[in-house]
C-alpha positions, -999 to 999 in steps of 0.1 A, spaced: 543 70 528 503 82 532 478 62 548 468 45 516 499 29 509 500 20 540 473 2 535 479 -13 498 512 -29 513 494 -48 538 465 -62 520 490 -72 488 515 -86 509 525 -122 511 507 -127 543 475 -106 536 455 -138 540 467 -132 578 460 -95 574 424 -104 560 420 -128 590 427 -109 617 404 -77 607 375 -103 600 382 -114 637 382 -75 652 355 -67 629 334 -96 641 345 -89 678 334 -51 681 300 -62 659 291 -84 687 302 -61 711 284 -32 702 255 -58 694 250 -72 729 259 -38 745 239 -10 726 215 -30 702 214 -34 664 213 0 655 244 12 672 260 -21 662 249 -12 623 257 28 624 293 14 642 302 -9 613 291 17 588 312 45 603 336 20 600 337 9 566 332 46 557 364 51 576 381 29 556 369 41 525 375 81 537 411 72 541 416 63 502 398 96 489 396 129 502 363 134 482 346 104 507 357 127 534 335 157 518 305 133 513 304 114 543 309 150 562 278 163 537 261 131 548 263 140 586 249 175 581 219 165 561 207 133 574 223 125 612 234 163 623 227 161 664 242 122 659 272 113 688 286 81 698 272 62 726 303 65 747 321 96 762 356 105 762 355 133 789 325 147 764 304 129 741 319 130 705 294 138 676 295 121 644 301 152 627 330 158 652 347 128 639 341 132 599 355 164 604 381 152 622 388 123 598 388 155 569 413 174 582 434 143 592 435 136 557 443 170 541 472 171 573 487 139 555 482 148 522 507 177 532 527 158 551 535 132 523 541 160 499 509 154 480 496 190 486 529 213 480 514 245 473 488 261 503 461 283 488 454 316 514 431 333 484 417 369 490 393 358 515 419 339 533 432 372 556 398 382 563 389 346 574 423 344 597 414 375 611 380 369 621 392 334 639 418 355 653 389 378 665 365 349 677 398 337 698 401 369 713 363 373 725 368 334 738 395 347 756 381 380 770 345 359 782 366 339 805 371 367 828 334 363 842 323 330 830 352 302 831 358 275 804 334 248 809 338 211 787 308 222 771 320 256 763 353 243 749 341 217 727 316 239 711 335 268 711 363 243 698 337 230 665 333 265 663 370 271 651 371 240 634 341 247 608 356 279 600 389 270 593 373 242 569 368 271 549 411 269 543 408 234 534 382 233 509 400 262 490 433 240 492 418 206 479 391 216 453 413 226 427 393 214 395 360 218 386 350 181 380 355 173 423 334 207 426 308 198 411 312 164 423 311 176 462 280 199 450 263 174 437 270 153 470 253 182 489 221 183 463 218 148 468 219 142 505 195 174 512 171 157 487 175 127 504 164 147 537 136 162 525 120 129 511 122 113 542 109 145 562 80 145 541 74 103 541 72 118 580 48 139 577 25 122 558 28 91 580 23 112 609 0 136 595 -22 108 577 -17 79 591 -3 72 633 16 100 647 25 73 673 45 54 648 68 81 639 70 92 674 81 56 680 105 56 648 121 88 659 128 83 694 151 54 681 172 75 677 180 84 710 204 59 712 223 84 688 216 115 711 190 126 699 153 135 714 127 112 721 91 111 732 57 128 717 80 167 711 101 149 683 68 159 662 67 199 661 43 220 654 34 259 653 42 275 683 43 240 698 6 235 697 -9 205 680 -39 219 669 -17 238 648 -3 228 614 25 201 620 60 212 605 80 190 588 113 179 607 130 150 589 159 140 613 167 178 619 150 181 654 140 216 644 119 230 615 141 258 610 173 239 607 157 215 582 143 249 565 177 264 566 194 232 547 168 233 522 171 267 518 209 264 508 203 233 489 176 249 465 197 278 461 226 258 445 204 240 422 181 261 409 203 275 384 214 241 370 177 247 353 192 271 329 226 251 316 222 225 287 242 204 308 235 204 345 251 183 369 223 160 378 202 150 344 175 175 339 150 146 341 159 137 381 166 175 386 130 185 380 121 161 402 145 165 431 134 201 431 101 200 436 106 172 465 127 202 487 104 225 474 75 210 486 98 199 519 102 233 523 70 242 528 59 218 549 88 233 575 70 265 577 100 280 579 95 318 572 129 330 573 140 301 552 113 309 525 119 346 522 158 339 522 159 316 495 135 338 474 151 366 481 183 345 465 166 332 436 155 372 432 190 379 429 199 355 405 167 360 384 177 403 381 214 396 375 213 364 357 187 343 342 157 365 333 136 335 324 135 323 366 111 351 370 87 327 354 95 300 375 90 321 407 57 338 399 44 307 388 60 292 422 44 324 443 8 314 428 8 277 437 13 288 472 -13 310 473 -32 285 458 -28 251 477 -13 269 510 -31 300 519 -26 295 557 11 293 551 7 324 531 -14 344 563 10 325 587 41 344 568 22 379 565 16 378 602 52 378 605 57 402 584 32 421 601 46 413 635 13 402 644 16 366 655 36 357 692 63 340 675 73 370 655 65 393 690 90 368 709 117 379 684 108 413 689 119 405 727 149 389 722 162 420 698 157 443 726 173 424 755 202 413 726 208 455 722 211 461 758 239 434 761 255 447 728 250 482 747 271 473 776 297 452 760 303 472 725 337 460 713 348 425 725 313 411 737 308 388 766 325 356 748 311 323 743 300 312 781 272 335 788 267 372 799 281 382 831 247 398 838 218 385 856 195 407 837 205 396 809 216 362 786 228 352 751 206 341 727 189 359 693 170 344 669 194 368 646 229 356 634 241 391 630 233 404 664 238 366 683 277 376 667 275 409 687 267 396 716 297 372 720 320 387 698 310 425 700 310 445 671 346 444 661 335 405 660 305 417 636 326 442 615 349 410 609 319 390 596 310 416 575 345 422 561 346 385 550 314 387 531 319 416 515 350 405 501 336 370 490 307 395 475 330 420 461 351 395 442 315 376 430 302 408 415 344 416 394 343 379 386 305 382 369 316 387 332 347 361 334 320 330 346 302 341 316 331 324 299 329 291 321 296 283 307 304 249 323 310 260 356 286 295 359 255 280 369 272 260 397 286 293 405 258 314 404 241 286 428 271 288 454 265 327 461 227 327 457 231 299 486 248 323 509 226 351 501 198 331 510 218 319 544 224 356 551 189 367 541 178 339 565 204 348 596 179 379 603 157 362 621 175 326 628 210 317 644 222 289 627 251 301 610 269 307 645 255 291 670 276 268 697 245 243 698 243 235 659 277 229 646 267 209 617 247 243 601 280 264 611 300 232 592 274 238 561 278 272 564 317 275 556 314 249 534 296 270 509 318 300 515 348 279 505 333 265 476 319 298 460 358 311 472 370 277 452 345 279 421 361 321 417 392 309 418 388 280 391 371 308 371 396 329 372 426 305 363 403 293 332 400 329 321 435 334 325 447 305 305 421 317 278 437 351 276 472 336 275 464 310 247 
């Protein structure tokens, strides 16, 4: 018996009048405790989570979106309480995901587990990220702080073996892809409602808005607003509730890249007529960020795609390319000085490579782990995804990252001509690896993808890698039935 029926047989039972009573009485009781304790908006976000909990236990897919949810719109959320550590509200809806998947197999829902090509690769590279965890302790020990992060580490990669096992069809892919469209629109309206208030109209009342959320573990106080190089006579960046530029950037950068192909299907999954729309607000989102890496990695993407795919996006992007130089020209200089190395932001990278090498240089294979380098001289840190893997999991860490992408990318490129023959299902498709191309375009000069301090863009991260995994697999079953028929 699962959770749900556990559930039906109370509330239809003789005495669910009594069952209905006493949850109105414990609901009422922890409202107005969390009320008089933490305020109305604790007491509101803990009857939401609630009711969300409720609903997440009848449907896997309200797992996937209330997870989606976290990421876009509350990712450095946590509960005002502590346990030993303070649990994050992304902690518990992935939590509450895997719960459910662990019954569905437990109640014999799920009979058959899916491993897929990229499963070995994947098991390996935990296996390896175990081992460097393991290795680091012998000159920094296990702190809560390490092990919880290190912990959420584990846990958002192996949610790549859970989204291969449970999105089996193409309707609850597109469904969950849709979800993840949605909430990073929803993002980048209100970053920009931000900025404008901010920009236009009283910095102090988003400053005041903002530090709000504190109660939720997040910032507060005049930094919540960011600008370049911290300096407000510089262009303000648009932050939404992502804390950083960059990680806003880096969600919008995915998100655009998944649905920018729907553009070129009769039959996208969000009408054409809010699609349009919903583009141009993360478009324009995106800009406002100023996020360089983010910009250059989804156009790289979309320049994939274009080449490979839909010739008629080259349009699109050249006509995209001359509206920024147009209307933005600063954000146009501000990204040629990075390219140009000219500007201190782009020199302060420059820094952390070097120091990064000379860790990777005296700890080649296994790295120093994921509590800090045993060196004084020295620290972990890179504003590079690909050498911040180095340093903590040394290059047999790397090569293990690098194994697992190319097979996703190897099986992508065998699998091109067969999702020509899902012409329902190829543009999501297409959308799913130009998203990680982008992410992996981005990860050369931002951490994100792996980083013990952002969980929630780690989360996103392997969420994409098992969908494209899931939406190669779908294609391949459909092409198989078609050659059997």
């Amino acid at each position: 018996m699962n959770s749900q029926d556990i559930l039906y047989r109370i509330f239809t039972s003789r005495h669910r009048w009594l069952a209905t009573l006493a949850l109105c009485a414990a609901l009422a009781a922890g409202a107005g405790y969390l009320l008089a304790e933490f305020g109305a908006l604790i007491a509101i976000v803990g009857l939401v989570g609630l009711f969300l909990g409720l609903w997440m236990l009848r449907d896997i897919e309200a797992a996937y979106w209330v997870v989606i949810g976290v990421v876009c719109l509350l990712p450095f959320a946590s509960f005002p309480f502590s346990i030993g550590f303070t649990p994050t509200l992304l902690d518990a809806a992935l939590g509450a995901l895997f719960l459910i998947w662990v019954l569905q197999i437990a109640t014999g829902a799920q009979r058959e587990l899916v491993g897929t090509a990229l499963g070995l690769p994947v098991a390996v590279f935990m296996l390896l990220a175990i081992g460097s965890f393991i290795f680091g302790l012998s000159h920094a020990p296990a702190t809560s702080y390490v092990l919880r992060h290190f912990g959420e580490i584990l846990l958002s990669v192996g949610l790549f073996f859970l989204v291969v096992n449970t999105v089996r069809d193409a309707d609850r892919l597109k469904r969950i892809a849709r979800a993840l469209i949605l909430c990073a629109f929803a993002a980048a309206a209100l970053g920009i409602l931000l900025y404008v208030v901010a920009a236009y109209i009283s910095d102090d009342l988003i400053i005041s808005a903002l530090s709000k959320l504190a109660r939720l573990g997040y910032p507060a106080g005049p930094g919540v607003l960011r600008y370049i190089r911290d300096d407000p006579e510089l262009p303000m960046r648009a932050t939404s509730t992502s804390v950083d530029p960059n990680v806003l950037g880096s969600l919008l950068n995915l998100a655009l890249g998944i649905a920018v192909p729907q553009l070129f299907t009769p039959r996208p999954f969000i009408r054409r007529r809010y699609l349009i729309p919903i583009l141009g607000v993360m478009a324009l989102c995106l800009g406002l960020t100023i996020s360089r890496g983010s910009l250059v990695g989804l156009g790289v993407a979309l320049c994939v795609v274009a080449t490979l795919r839909y010739r008629k996006l080259w349009l699109l992007l050249l006509a995209a390319a001359a509206l920024l130089l147009l209307l933005a020209p600063g954000h146009v200089a501000h990204l040629l000085e990075g390219f140009q190395g000219q500007d201190l932001a782009t020199q302060m990278r420059f820094g952390e490579y070097k120091d990064a090498l000379i860790l990777i240089g005296r700890y080649p294979w296994l790295g120093v782990g994921f509590g800090g380098s045993p060196d004084i001289d020295t620290y972990v840190g890179v504003a590079n995804v690909y050498l911040l893997i180095a340093e903590m999991m040394g290059l047999v860490g790397l090569t293990g990252f690098f194994v697992v992408m190319g097979v996703l990318f190897a099986r992508f490129w065998r699998a091109r001509a067969l999702a020509a023959t899902v012409p329902e299902l190829e543009p999501l498709w297409w959308g799913l690896h130009a998203a990680l191309i982008g992410a992996l375009m981005g990860g050369v000069v931002d951490h994100y993808f792996f980083n013990l301090d952002f969980h929630h863009s780690v989360t996103l991260f392997w969420l994409l890698v098992g969908l494209a995994t899931a939406a190669t697999e779908i294609i391949q079953q459909r092409a198989e039935k078609n050659t059997e028929s």
